[in-house]
N, C-alpha and C positions, 0 to 999 in steps of 0.2 A: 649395326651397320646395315646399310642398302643395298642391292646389286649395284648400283653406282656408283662405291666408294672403290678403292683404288687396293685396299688394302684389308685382311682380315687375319686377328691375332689371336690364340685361345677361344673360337666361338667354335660351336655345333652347329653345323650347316646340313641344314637338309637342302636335296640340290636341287628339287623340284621351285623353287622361289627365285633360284638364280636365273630362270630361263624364262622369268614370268612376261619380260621385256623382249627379249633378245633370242636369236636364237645359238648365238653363240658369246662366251662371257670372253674379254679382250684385256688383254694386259693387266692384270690384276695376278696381285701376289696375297698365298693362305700360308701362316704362318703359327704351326703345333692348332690346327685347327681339326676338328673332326667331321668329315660329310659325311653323311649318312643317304644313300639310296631307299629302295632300290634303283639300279639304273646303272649306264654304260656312257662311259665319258671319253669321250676322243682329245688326246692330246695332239693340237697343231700348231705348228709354225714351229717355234724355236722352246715352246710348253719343257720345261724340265719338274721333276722330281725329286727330290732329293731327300733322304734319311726319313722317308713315310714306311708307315706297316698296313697290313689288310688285314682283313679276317678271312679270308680265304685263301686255302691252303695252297700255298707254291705257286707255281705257277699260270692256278687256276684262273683267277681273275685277270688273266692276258686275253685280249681280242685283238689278235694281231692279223693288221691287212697288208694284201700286196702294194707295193710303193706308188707302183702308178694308177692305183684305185684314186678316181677324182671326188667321188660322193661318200658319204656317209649318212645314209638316212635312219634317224632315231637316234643316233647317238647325240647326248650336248656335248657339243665344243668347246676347248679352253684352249685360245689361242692366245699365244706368244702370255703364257702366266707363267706361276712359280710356284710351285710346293715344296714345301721345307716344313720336317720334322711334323708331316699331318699322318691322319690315319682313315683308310678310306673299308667304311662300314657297309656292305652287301653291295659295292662299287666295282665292276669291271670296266679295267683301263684299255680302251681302244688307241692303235698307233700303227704308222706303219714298221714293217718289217726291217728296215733299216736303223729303225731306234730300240729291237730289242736288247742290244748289250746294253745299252746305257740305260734300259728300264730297269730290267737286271740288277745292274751295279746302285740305280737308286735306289732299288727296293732291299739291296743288304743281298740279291742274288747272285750273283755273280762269284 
């Protein structure tokens, strides 16, 4: 698949190719896929997770901002996506502060 496919199923994604276009990837859903970093990924707009694991312990891999923070420079973006059942390899997840229960509860934390 391409960064311009819609959709990615079982593939290893290094996340450096996703961003080779763009600087933020847009409604695209990862499905039991594995990304590999390094790198720090901001989940935005409506961005869920769901039944993914890390390899960093607990809580580690959270970079959690203040809500009314407007910019995020250096993180890549994945706006209004889907992750389900992926696993994010030397990845910390950026968000604001009013989505950490629910990051939480996707990651099996909660």
């Amino acid at each position: 698949m391409t960064p311009g496919d819609r959709e990615y199923r079982t593939e290893t994604l290094p996340l450096a190719p996703l961003f080779v276009t763009a600087d933020v990837v847009e409604r695209v859903r990862f499905v039991g896929c594995t990304l590999i970093g390094p790198g720090v990924v901001a989940l935005l707009g409506t961005t869920k997770a769901n039944e993914c694991t890390w390899d960093a312990p607990g809580l580690d891999m959270f970079w959690v901002y203040p809500n009314d923070k407007e910019y995020l420079i250096g993180a890549m973006g994945f706006l209004d996506c889907e992750f389900f059942n992926c696993r994010f390899s030397r990845v910390g997840l950026a968000f604001p502060e009013r989505s950490l229960d629910e990051m939480k509860q996707g990651f099996g934390l909660a």
